[in-house]
C-alpha positions in Angstrom: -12.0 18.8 6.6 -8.4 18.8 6.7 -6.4 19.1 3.3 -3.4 17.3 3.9 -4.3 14.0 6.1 0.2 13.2 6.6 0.6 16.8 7.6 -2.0 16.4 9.7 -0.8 13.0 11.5 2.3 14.2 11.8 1.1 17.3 13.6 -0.9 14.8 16.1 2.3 13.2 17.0 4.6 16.1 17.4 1.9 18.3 20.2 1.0 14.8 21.9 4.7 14.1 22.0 5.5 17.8 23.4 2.5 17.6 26.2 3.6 14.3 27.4 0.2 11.9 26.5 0.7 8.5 26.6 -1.4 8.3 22.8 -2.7 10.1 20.1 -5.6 9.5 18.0 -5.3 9.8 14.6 -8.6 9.3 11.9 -8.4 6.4 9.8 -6.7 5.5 6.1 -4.6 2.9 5.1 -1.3 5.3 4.4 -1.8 6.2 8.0 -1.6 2.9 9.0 1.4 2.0 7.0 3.1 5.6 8.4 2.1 4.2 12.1 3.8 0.6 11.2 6.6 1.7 9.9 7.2 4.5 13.0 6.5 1.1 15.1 9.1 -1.0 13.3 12.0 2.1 13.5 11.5 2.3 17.5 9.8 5.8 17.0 6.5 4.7 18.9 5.4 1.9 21.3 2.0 0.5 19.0 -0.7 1.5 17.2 -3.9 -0.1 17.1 -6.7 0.5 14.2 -10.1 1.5 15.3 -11.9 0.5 12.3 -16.0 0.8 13.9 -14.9 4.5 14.8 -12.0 5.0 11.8 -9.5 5.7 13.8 -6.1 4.6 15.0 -4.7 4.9 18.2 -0.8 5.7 18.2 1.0 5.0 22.0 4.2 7.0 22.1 7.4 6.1 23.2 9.2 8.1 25.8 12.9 7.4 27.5 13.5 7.1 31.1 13.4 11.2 31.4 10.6 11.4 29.6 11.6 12.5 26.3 10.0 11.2 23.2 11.8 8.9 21.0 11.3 11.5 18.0 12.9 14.7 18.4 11.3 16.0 15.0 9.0 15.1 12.5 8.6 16.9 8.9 6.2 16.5 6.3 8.6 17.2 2.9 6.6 16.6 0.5 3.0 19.2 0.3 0.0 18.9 -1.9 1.1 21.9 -3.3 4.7 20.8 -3.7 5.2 17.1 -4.5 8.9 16.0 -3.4 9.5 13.2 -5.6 13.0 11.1 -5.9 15.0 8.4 -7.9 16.2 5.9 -5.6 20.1 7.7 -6.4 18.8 10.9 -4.9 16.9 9.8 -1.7 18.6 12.3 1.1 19.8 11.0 4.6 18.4 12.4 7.4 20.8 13.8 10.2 23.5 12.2 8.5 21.3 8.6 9.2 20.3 9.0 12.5 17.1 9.5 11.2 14.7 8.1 8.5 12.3 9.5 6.0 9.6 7.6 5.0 8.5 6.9 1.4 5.6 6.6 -1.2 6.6 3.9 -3.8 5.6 2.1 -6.4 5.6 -0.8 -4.0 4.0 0.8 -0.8 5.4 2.5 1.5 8.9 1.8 3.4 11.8 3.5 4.7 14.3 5.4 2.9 17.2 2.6 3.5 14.7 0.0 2.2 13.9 2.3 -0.6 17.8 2.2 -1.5 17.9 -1.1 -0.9 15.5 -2.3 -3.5 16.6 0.5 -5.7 13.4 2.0 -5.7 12.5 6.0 -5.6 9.2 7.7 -4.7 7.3 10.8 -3.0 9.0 11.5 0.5 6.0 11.8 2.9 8.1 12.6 5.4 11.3 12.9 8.1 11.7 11.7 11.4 14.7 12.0 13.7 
């Protein structure tokens, strides 16, 4: 059983992105999903595709010519033993915006920049760059 399902998604990602695979598999929930759509809408992977007779989804990375991955790191910022909650004033940039950090709101979850945009704050989930 794994405490902290983002943490652990996020964690997927990164050591399939550092060996190279093609995709990860990630066990099913509807944040997940939501993580995987927005990652898929900022460039940071090619698709996902939802699994839902095995409960999983299926995330294909994206790699450059080279063979680097689109992401060069992901953080989980907020813990379930250390919330990370923000008013939409106080979201932080990421690498001074080259990179995004994905939110919790009242109204699902969206990027920070949308999150500003709407004037909206939440829990960070986490950071990508």
């Amino acid at each position: 059983m794994v405490n902290d399902p983002i943490a652990d998604m996020i964690t997927r990602l990164r050591n399939a992105a550092l060996a190279r695979l093609e995709r990860t598999e990630v066990p099913f929930s509807r944040l997940k999903v939501n993580v995987a759509e927005i990652l898929k809408q900022e460039g940071y992977v090619s698709d996902y595709r939802v699994e839902e007779d095995e409960r999983r989804i299926i995330v294909f990375l994206k790699y450059s010519r080279n063979r680097t991955s689109a992401f060069s790191g992901l953080r989980r910022a907020s813990r379930p033993g250390r919330r990370y909650y923000v008013g939409h004033q106080e979201i932080p940039t990421v690498r001074n915006g080259l990179g995004i950090s994905i939110l919790s709101t009242s109204h699902g979850v969206m990027t920070d920049r949308a999150a500003r945009a709407a004037k909206i704050g939440g829990e960070i989930l986490c950071e990508v760059w």
